[in-house]
C-alpha positions in Angstrom: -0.9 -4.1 15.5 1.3 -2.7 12.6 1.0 -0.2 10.7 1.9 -0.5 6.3 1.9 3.2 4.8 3.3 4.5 1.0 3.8 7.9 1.9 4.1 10.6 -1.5 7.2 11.2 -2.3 6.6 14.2 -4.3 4.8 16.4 -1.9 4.8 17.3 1.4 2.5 15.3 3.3 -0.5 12.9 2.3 -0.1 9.2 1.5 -1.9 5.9 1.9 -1.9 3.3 5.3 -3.7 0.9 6.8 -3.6 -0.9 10.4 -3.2 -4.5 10.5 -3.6 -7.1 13.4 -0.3 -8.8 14.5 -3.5 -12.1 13.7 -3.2 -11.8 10.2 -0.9 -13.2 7.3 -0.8 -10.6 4.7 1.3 -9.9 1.4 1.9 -6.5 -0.3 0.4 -6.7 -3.6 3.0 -4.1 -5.8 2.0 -6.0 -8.8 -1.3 -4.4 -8.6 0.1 -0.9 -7.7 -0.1 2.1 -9.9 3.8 2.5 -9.4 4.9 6.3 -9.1 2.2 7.6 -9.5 1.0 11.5 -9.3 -2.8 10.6 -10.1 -3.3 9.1 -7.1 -1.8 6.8 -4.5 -2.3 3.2 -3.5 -1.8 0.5 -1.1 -2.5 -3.3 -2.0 -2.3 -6.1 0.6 -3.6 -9.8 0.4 -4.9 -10.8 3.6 -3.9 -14.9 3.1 -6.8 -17.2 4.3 -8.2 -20.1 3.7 -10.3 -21.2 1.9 -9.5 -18.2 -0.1 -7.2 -14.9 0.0 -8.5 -11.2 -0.1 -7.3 -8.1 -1.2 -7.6 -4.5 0.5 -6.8 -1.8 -1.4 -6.4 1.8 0.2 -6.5 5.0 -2.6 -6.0 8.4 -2.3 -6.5 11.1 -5.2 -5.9 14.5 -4.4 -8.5 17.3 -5.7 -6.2 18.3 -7.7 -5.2 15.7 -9.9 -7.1 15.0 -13.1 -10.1 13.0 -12.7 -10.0 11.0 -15.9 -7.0 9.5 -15.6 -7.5 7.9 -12.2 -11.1 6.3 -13.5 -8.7 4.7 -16.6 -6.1 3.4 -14.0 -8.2 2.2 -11.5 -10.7 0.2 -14.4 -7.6 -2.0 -15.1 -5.7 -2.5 -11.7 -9.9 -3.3 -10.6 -10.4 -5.6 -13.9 -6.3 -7.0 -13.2 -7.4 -8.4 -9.6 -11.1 -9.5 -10.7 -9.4 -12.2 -12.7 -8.0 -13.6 -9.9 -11.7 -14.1 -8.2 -10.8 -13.2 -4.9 -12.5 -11.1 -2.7 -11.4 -7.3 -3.3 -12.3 -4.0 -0.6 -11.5 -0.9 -2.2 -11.4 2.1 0.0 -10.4 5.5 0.4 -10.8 9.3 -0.7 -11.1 9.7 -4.0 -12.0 13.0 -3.7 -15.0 12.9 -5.7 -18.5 14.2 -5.1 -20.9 11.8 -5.3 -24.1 14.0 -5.1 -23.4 15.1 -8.9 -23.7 11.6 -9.9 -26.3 12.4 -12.2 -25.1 16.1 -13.4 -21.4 15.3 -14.1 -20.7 12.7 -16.5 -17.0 12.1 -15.0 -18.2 11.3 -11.8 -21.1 8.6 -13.3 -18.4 7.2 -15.3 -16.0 6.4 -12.3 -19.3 4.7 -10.2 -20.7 2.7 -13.2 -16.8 2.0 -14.4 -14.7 0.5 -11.8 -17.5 -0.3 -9.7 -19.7 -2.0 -12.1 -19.9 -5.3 -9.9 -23.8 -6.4 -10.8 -23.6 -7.8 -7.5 -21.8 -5.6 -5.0 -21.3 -7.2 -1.7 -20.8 -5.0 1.2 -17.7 -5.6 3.5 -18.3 -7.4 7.1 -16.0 -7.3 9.8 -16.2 -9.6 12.8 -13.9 -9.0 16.1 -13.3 -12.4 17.5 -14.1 -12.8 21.6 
């Protein structure tokens, strides 16, 4: 098992990673990075498979970076990889609360922006025996 990680640079402490099994083939996807970035952080990988490739994405936005900004950036990295019709997980801590989706307009935008898949499909992951 290895371990990818983009650690922030311009503070102490925090950063992205992910653990991946020694099983896979993956890529790192920098062309779909938000390169130095102090709105938030990001990891892309494309796990290579057949019949078709998929792309894991880790974020991180501190609390104290400005909301609107990341919603902007993230609609176009999002809209970037949805071109390429693979299948895309988008995790992390965005640092958001979601129980004011209906009181704060921000935090609507960002769930009915980037997420605005009609269709959502809800990751599975098997362990083989």
């Amino acid at each position: 098992m290895g371990t990818i990680h983009d650690d922030r640079s311009h503070k102490r402490g925090g950063g992205v990673g992910l653990f991946m099994s020694d099983k896979f083939n993956y890529t790192l996807r920098n062309d779909v990075k938000v390169p130095n970035s102090t709105v938030y952080k990001t990891l892309f990988i494309e796990i290579v498979t057949k019949p078709k490739s998929s792309i894991i994405a880790v974020l991180y936005r501190p609390p104290d970076s400005q909301f609107l900004p990341s919603i902007d950036h993230l609609s176009t990295t999002i809209d970037k990889i949805n071109k390429e019709h693979k299948p895309a997980f988008i995790c992390g801590d965005f640092n958001i609360d979601l129980l004011k989706i209906q009181s704060h307009k921000p935090t609507n935008d960002f769930i009915k922006g980037p997420f605005r898949d009609p269709q959502p499909h809800p990751p599975i992951f098997v362990q083989e025996s």
